[in-house]
C-alpha positions as CSV (number, residue, x, y, z in Angstrom):
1,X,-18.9,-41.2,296.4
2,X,-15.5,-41.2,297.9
3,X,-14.6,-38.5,295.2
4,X,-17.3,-36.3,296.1
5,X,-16.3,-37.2,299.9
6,X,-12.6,-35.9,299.0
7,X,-13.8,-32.8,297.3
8,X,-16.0,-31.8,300.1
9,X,-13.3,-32.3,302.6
10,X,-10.9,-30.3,300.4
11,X,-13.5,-27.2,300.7
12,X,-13.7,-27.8,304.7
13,X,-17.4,-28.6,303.9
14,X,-18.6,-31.5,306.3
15,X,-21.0,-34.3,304.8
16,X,-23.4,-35.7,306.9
17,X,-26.2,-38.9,305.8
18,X,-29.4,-38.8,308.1
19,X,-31.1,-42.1,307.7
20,X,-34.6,-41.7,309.7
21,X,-36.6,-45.0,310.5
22,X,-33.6,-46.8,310.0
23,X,-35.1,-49.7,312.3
24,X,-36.7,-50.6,308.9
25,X,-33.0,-50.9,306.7
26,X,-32.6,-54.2,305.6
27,X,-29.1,-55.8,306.9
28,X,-27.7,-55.6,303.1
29,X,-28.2,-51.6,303.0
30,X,-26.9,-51.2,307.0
31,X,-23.7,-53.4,305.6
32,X,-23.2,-50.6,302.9
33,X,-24.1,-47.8,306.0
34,X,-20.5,-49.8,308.0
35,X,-18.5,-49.7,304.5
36,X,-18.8,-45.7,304.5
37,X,-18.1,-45.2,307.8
38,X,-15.0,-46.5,306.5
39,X,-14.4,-43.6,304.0
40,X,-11.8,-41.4,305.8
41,X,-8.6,-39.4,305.3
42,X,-5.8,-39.5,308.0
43,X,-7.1,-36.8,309.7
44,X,-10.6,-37.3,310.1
45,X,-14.0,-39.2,308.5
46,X,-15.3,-38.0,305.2
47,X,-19.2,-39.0,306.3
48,X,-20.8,-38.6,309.6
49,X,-23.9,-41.2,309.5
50,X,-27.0,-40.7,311.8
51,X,-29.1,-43.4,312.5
52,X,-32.6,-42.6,313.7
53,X,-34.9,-45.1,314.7
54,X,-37.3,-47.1,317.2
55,X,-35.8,-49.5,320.0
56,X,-35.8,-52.2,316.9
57,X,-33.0,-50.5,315.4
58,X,-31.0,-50.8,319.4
59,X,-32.0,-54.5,318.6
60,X,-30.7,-55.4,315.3
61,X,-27.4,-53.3,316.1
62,X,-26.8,-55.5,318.5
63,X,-26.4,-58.6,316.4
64,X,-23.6,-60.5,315.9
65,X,-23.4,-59.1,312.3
66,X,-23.7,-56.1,313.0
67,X,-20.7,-55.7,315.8
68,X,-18.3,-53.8,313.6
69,X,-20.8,-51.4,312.8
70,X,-21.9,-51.0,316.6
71,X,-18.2,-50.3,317.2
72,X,-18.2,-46.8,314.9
73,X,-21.5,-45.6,317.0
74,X,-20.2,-42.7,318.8
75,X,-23.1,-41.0,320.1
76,X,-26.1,-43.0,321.3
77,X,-29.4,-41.0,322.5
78,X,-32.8,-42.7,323.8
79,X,-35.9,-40.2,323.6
80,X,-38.1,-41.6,326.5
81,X,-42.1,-41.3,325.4
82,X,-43.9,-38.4,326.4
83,X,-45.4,-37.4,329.5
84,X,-49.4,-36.6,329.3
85,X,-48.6,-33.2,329.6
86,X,-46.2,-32.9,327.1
87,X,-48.0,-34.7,324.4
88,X,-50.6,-32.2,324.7
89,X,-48.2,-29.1,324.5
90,X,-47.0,-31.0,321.1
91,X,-50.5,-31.3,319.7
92,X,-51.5,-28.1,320.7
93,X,-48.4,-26.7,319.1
94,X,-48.6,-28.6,315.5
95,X,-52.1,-27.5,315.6
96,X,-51.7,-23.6,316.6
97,X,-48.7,-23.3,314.2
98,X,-50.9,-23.7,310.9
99,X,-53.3,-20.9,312.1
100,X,-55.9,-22.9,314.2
101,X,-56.7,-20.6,317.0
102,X,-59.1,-22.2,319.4
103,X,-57.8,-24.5,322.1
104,X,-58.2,-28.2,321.6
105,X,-59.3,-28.8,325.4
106,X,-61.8,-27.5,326.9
């Protein structure tokens, strides 16, 4: 990994690892997620991580074990649930966008 890391880096290429529903990682597999945030050169890191996930995943971060890797969180972004009006514009947009053409409310 930290060869393919180096190689990317040498082409200016930037690697990123998007970990969605990452409330559900187990704290063996969020230890290895802490161990390559450690992979860096002296100029920068070779892996960005994102962590996406429910308020569990706030929860478990913020166990003892899991300080160091708390520490490396640089950017932290809560998505408050949708308004009623809102959460219709989203249905009627994943509906509409396959071809349905008729409005869902009345």
């Amino acid at each position: 990994m930290n060869e393919f890391l180096l190689q990317a880096y040498e082409k200016g290429e930037k690697v990123v690892l998007i970990v969605d529903e990452a409330q559900g990682l187990k704290p063996a597999m969020l230890e290895e997620m802490r161990l390559l945030s450690n992979l860096e050169t002296a100029k920068s890191k070779l892996l960005q991580i994102i962590l996406i996930g429910q308020p569990e995943l706030k929860k478990t971060l913020s166990r003892p074990e899991f300080r160091q890797l708390k520490q490396r969180i640089n950017v932290r972004f809560h998505i408050p649930p949708l308004t009623e009006e809102e959460t219709r514009a989203y249905i009627e947009r994943r509906v509409t966008s396959p071809g349905q053409r008729a409005a869902l409310y009345g």
